[in-house]
N, CA, C and O atoms as CSV, one atom per row, in Angstrom:
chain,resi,resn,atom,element,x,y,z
A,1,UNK,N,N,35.434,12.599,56.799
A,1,UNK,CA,C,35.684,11.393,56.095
A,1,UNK,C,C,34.414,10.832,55.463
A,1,UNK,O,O,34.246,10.705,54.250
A,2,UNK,N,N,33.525,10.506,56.432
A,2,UNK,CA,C,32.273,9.956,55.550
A,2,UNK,C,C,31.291,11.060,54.306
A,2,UNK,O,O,30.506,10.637,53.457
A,3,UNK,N,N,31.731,12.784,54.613
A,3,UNK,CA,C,31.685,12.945,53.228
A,3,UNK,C,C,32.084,13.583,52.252
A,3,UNK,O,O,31.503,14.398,51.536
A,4,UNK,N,N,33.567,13.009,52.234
A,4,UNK,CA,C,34.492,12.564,51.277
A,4,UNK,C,C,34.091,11.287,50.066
A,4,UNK,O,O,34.018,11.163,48.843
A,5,UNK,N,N,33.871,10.364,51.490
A,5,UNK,CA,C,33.199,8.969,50.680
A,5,UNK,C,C,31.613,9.185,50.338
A,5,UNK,O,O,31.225,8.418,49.457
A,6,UNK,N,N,30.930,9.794,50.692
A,6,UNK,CA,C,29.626,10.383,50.217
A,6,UNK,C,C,29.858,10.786,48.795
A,6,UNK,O,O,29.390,10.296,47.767
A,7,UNK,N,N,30.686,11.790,48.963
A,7,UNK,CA,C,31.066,12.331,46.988
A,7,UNK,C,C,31.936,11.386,46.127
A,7,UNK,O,O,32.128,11.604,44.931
A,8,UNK,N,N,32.559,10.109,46.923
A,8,UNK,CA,C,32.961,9.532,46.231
A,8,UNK,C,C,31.976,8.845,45.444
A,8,UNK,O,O,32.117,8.663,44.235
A,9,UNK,N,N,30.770,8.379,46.243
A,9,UNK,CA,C,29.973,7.045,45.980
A,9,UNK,C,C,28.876,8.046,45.084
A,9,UNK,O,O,28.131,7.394,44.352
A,10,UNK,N,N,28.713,9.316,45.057
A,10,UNK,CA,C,28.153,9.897,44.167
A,10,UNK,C,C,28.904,10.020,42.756
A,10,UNK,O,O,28.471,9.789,41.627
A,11,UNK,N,N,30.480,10.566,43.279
A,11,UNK,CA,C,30.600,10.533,41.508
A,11,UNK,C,C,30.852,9.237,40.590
A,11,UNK,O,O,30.882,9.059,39.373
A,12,UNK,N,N,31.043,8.291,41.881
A,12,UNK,CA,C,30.978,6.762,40.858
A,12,UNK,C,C,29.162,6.710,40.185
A,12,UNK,O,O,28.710,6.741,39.041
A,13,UNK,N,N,28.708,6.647,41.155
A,13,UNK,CA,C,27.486,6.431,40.456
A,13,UNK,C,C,26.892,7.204,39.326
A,13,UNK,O,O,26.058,6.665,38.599
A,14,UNK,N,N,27.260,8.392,39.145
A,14,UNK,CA,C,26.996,9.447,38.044
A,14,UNK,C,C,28.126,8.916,36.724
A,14,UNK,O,O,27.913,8.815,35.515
A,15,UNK,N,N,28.833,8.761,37.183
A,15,UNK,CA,C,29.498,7.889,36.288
A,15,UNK,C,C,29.318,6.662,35.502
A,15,UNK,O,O,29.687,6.254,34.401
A,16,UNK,N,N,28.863,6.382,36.134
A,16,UNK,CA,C,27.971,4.246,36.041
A,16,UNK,C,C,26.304,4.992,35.101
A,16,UNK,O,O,25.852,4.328,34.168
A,17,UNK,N,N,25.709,6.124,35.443
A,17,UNK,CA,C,24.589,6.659,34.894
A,17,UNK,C,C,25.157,7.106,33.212
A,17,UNK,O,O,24.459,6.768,32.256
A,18,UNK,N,N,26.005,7.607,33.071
A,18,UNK,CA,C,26.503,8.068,31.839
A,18,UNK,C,C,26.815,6.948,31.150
A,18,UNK,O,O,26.253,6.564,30.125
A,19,UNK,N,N,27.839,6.351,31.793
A,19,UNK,CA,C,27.976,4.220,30.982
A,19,UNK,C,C,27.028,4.059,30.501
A,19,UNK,O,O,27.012,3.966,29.274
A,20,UNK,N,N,25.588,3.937,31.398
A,20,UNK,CA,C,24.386,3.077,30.913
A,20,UNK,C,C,23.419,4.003,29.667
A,20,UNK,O,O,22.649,3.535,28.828
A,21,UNK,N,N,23.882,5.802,29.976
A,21,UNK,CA,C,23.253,6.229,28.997
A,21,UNK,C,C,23.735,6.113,27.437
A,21,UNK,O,O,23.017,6.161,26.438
A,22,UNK,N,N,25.426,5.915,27.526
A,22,UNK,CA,C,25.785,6.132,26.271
A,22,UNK,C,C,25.771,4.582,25.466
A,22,UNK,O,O,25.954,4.492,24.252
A,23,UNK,N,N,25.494,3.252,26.467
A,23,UNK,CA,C,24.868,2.315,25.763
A,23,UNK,C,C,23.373,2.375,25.372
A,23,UNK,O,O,23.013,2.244,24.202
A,24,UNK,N,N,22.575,2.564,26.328
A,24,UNK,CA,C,21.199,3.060,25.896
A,24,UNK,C,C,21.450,3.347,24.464
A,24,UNK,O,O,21.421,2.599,23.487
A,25,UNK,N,N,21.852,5.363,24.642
A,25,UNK,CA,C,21.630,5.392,22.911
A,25,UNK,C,C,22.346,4.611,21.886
A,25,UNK,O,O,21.884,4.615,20.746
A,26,UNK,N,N,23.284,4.025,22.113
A,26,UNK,CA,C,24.089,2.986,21.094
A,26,UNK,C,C,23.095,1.773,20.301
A,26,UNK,O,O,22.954,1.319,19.166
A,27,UNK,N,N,22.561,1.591,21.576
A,27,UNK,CA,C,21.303,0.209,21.359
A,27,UNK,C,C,20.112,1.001,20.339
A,27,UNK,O,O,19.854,0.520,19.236
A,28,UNK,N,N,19.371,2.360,20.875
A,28,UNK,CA,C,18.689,3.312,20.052
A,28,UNK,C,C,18.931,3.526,18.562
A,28,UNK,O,O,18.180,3.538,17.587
A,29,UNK,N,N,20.351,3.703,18.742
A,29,UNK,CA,C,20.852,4.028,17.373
A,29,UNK,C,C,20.671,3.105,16.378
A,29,UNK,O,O,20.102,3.158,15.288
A,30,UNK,N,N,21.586,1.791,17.280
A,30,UNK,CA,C,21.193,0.227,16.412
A,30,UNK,C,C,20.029,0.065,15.836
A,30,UNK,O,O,19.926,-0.032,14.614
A,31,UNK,N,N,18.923,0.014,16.728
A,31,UNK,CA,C,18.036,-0.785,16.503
A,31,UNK,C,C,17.191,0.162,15.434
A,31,UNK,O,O,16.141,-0.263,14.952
A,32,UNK,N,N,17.847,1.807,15.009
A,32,UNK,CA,C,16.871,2.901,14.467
A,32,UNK,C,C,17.276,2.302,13.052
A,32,UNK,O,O,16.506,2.000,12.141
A,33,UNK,N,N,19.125,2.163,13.085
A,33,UNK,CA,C,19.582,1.714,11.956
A,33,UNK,C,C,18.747,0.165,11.320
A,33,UNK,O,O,18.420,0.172,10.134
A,34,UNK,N,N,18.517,-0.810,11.980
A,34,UNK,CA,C,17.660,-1.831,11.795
A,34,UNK,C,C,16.712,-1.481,11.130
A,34,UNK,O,O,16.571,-1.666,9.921
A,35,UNK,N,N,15.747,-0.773,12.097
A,35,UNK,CA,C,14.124,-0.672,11.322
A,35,UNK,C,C,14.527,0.424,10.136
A,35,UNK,O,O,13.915,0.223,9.087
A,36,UNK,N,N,15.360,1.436,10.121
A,36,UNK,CA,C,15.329,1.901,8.269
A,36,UNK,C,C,15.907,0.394,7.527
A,36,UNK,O,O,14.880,0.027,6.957
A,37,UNK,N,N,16.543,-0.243,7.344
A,37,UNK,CA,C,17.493,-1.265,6.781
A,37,UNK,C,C,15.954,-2.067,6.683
A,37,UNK,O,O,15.563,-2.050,5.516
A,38,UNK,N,N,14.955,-2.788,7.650
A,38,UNK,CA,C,14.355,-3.670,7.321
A,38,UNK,C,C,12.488,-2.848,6.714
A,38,UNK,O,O,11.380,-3.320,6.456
A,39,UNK,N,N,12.988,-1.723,6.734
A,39,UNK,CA,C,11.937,-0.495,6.039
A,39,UNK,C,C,12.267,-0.828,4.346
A,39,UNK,O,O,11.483,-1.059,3.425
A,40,UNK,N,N,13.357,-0.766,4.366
A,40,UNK,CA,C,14.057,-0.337,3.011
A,40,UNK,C,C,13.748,-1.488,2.384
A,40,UNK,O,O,13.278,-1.356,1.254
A,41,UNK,N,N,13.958,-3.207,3.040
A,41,UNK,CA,C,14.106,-4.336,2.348
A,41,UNK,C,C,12.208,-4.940,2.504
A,41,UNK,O,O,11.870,-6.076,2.172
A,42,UNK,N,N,11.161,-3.818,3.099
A,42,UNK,CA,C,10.168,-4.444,2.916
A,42,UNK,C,C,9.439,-3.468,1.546
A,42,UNK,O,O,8.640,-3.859,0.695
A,43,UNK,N,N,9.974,-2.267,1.698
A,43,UNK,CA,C,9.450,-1.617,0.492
A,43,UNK,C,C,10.090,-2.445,-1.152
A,43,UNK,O,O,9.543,-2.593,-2.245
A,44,UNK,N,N,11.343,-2.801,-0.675
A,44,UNK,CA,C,11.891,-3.620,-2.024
A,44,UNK,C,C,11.095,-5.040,-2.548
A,44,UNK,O,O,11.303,-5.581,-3.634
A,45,UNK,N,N,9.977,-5.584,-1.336
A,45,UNK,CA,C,9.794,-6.842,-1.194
A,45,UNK,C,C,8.801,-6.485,-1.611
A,45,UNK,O,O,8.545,-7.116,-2.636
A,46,UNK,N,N,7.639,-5.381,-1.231
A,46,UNK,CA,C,6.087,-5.125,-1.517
A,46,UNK,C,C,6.633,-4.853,-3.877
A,46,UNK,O,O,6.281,-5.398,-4.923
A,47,UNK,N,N,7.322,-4.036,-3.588
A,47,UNK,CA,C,7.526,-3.765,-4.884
A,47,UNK,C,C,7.527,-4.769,-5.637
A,47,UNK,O,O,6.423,-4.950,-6.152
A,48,UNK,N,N,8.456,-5.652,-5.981
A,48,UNK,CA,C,8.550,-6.664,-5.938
A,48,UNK,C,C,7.128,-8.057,-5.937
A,48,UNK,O,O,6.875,-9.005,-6.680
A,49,UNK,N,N,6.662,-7.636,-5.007
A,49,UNK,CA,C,5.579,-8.697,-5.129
A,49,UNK,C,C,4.226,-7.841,-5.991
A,49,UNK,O,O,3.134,-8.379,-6.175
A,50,UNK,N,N,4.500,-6.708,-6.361
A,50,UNK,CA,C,3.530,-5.628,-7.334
A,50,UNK,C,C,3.738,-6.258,-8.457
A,50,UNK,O,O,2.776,-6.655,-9.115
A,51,UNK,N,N,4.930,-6.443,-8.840
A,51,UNK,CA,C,5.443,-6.531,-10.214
A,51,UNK,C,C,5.498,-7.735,-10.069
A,51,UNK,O,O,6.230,-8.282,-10.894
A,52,UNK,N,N,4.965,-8.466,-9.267
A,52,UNK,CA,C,4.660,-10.232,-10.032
A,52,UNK,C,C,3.984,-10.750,-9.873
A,52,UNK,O,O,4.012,-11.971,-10.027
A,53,UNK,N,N,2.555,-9.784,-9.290
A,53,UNK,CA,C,1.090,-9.733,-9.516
A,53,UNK,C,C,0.822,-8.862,-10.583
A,53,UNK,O,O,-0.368,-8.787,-10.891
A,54,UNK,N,N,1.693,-8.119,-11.290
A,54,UNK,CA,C,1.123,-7.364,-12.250
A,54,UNK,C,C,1.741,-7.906,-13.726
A,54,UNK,O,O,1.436,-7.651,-14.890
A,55,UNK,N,N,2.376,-8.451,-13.341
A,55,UNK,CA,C,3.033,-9.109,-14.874
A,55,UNK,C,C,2.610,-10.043,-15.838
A,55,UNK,O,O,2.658,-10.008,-17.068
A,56,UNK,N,N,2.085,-11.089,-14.855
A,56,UNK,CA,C,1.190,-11.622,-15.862
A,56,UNK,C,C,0.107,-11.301,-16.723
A,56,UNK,O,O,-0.314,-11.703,-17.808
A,57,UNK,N,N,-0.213,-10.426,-15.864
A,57,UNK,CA,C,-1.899,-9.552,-16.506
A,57,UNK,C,C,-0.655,-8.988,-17.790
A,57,UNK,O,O,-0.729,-9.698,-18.793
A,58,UNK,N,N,0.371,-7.920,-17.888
A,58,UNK,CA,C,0.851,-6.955,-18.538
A,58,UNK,C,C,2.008,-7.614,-19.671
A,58,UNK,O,O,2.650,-6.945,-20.480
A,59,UNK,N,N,2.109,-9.737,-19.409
A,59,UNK,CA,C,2.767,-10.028,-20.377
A,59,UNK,C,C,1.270,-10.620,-21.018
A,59,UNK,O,O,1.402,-10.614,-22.242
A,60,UNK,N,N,0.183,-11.023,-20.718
A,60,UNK,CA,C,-1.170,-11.337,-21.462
A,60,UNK,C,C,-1.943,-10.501,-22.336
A,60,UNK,O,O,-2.780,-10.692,-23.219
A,61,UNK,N,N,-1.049,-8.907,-21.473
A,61,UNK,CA,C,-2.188,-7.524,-22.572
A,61,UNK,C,C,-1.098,-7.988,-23.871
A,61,UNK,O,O,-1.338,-8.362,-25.019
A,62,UNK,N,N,0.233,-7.773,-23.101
A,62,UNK,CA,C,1.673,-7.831,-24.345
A,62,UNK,C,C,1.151,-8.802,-25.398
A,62,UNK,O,O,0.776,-8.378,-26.491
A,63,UNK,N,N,1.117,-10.268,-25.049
A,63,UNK,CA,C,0.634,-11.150,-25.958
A,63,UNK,C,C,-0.351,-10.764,-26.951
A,63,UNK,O,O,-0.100,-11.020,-28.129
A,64,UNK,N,N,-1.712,-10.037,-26.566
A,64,UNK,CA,C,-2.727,-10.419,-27.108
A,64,UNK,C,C,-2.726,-9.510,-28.112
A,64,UNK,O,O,-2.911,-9.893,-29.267
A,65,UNK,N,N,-2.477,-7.921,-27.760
A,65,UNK,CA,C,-1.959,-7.145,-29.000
A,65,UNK,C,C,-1.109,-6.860,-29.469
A,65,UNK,O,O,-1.086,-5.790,-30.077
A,66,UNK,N,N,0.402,-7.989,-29.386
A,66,UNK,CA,C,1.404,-8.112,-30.165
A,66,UNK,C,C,1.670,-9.412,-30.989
A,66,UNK,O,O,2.724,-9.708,-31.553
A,67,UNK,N,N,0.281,-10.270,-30.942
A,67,UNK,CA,C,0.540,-11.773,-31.317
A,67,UNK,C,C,1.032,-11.640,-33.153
A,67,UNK,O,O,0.447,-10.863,-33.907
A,68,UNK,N,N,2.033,-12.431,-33.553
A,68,UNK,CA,C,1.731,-12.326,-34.928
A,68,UNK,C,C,1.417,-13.995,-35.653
A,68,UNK,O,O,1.805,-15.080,-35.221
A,69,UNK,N,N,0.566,-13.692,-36.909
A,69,UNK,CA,C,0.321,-14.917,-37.074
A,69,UNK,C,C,1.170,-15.935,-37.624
A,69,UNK,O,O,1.886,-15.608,-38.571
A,70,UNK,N,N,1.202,-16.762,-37.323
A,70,UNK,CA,C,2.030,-18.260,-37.934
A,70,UNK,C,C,2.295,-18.227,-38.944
A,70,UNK,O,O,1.317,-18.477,-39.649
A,71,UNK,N,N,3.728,-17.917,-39.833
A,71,UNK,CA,C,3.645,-17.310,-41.205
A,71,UNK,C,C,4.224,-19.091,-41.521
A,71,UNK,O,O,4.848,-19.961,-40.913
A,72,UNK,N,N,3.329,-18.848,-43.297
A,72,UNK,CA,C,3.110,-19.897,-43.929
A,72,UNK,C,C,4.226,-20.525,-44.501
A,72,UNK,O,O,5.017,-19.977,-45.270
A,73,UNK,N,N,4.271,-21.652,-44.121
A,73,UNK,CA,C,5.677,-22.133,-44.491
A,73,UNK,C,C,5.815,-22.444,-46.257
A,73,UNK,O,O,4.793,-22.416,-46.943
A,74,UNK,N,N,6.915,-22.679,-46.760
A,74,UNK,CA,C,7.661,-22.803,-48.411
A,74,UNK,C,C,6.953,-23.982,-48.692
A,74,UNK,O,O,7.036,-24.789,-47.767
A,75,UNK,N,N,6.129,-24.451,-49.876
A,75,UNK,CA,C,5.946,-25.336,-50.045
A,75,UNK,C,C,6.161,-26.070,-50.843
A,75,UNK,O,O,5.098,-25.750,-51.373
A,76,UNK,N,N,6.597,-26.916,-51.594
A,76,UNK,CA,C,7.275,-27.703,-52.468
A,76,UNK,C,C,6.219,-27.647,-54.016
A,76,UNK,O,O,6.656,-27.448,-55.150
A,77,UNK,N,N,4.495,-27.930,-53.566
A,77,UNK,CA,C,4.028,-28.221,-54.563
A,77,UNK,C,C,3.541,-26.481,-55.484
A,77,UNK,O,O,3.308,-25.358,-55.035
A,78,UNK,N,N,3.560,-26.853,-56.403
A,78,UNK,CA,C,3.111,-25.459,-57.218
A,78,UNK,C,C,2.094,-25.273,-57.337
A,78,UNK,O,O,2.018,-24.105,-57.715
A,79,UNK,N,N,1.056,-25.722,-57.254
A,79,UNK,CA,C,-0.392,-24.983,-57.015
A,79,UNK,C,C,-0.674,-24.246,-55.714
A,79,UNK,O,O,-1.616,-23.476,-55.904
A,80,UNK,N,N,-0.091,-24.168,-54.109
A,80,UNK,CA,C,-0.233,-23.340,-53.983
A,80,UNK,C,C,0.164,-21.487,-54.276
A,80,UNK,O,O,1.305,-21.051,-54.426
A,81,UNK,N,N,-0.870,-20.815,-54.291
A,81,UNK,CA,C,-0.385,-19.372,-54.047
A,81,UNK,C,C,-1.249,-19.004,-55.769
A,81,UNK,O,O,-1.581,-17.892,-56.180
A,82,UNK,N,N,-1.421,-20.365,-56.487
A,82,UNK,CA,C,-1.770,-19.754,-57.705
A,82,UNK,C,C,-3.569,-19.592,-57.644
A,82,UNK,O,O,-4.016,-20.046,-56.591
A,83,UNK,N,N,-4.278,-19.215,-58.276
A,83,UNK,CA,C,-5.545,-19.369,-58.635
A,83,UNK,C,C,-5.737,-20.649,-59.309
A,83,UNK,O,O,-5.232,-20.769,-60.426
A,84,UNK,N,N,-6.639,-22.001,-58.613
A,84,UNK,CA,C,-7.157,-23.320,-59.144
A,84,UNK,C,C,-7.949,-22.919,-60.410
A,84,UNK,O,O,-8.642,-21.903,-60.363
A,85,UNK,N,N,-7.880,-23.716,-61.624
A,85,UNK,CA,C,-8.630,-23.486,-62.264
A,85,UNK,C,C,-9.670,-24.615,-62.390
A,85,UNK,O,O,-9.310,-25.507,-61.622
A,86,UNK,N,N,-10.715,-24.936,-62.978
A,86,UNK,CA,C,-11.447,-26.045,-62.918
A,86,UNK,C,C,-11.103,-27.509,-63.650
A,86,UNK,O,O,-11.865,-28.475,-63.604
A,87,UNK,N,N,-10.224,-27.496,-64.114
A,87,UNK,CA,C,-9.779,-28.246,-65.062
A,87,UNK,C,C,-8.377,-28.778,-63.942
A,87,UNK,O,O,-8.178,-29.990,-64.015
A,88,UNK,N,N,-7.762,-28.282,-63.301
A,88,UNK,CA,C,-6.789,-28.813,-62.237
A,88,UNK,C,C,-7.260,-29.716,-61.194
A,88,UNK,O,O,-8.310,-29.640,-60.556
A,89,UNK,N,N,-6.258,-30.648,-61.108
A,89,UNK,CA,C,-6.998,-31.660,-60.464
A,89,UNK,C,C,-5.891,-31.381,-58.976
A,89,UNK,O,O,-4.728,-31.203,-59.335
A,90,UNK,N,N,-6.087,-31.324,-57.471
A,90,UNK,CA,C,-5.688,-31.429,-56.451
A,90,UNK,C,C,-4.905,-32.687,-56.208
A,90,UNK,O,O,-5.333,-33.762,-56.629
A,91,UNK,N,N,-3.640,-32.589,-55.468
A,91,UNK,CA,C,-2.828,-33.816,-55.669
A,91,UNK,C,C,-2.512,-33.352,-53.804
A,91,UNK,O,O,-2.261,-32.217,-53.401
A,92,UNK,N,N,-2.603,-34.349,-53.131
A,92,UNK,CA,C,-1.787,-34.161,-51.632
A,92,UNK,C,C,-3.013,-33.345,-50.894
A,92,UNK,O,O,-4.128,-32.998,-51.282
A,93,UNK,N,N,-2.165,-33.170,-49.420
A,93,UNK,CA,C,-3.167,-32.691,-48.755
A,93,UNK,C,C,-3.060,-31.032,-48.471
A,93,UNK,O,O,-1.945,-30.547,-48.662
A,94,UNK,N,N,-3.927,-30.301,-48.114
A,94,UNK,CA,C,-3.931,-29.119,-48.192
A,94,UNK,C,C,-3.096,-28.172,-47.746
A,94,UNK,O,O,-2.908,-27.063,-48.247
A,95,UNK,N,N,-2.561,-28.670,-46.717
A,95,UNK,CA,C,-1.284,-28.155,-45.744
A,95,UNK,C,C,-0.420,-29.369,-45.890
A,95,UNK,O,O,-0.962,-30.402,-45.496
A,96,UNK,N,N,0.557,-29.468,-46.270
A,96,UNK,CA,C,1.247,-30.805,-46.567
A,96,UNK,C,C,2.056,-30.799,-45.272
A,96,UNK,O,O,2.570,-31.907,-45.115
A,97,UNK,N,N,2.448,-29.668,-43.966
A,97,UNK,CA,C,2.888,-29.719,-43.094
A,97,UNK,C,C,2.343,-30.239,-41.746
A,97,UNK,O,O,2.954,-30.368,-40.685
A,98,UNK,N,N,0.750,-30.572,-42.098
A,98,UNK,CA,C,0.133,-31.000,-40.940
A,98,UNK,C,C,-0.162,-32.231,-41.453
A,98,UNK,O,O,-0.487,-32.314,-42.637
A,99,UNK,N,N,-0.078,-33.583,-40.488
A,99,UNK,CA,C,-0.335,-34.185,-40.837
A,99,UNK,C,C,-2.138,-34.715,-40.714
A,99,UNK,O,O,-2.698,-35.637,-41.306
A,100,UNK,N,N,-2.690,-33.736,-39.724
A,100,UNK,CA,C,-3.419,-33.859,-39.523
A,100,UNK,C,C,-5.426,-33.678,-40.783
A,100,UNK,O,O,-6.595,-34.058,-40.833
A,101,UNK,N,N,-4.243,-32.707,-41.559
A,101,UNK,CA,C,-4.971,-32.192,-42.837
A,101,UNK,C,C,-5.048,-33.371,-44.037
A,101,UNK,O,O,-5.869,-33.386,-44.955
A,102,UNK,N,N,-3.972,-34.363,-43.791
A,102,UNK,CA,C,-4.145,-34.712,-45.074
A,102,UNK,C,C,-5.068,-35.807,-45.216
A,102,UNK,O,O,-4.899,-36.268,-46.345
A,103,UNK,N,N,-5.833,-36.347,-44.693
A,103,UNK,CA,C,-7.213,-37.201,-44.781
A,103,UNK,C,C,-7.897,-36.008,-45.567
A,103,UNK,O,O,-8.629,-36.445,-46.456
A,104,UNK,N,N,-7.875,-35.006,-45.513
A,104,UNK,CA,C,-8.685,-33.829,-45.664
A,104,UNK,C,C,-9.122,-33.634,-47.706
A,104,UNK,O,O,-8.287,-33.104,-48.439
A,105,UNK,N,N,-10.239,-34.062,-48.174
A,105,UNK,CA,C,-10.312,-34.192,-49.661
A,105,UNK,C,C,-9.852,-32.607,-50.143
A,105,UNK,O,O,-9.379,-31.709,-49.446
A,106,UNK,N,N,-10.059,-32.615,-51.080
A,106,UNK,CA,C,-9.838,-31.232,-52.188
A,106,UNK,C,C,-10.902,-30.777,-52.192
A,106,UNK,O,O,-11.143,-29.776,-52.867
């Protein structure tokens, strides 16, 4: 009788050992699945913070050798665009769009 109950209390316990192993690896598995998942979302994050330390520099190159200049606006009076001759007298201010020009003599 006592070992009957000897192999009993062994195969429970070998039993109770397999329970705890096949949570073990469950938890293993989890936590493997985790660190790829938070692998994946720090490589997306470094990237990410590349490209917005590098952008400003790469929209400033963009700017500087794609700037175009301020094209000249239509202007009402007819002396510009022609050749002044000496005998023409200047009427208004030089850029009639700034107001800042027109104190500005001939």
């Amino acid at each position: 009788m006592q070992l009957h109950d000897a192999n009993k209390t062994i195969e429970l316990l070998q039993e109770k050992i397999n329970q705890l192993q096949q949570v073990e690896q469950q938890k293993v598995a989890d936590l493997q699945e985790k660190v790829t998942k938070l692998k994946i979302k720090n490589q997306a994050l470094k990237s990410k913070m590349e490209f917005m330390q590098t952008s400003p520099a790469m929209y400033a190159t963009h700017n500087q050798f794609n700037s175009q200049p301020i094209p000249f606006p239509p202007s009402s009076s007819s002396h510009i665009g022609r050749s002044a001759t000496s005998n023409q007298v200047h009427e208004g201010p030089a850029y009639p769009f700034d107001p800042t020009l027109s104190n500005l003599g001939p």
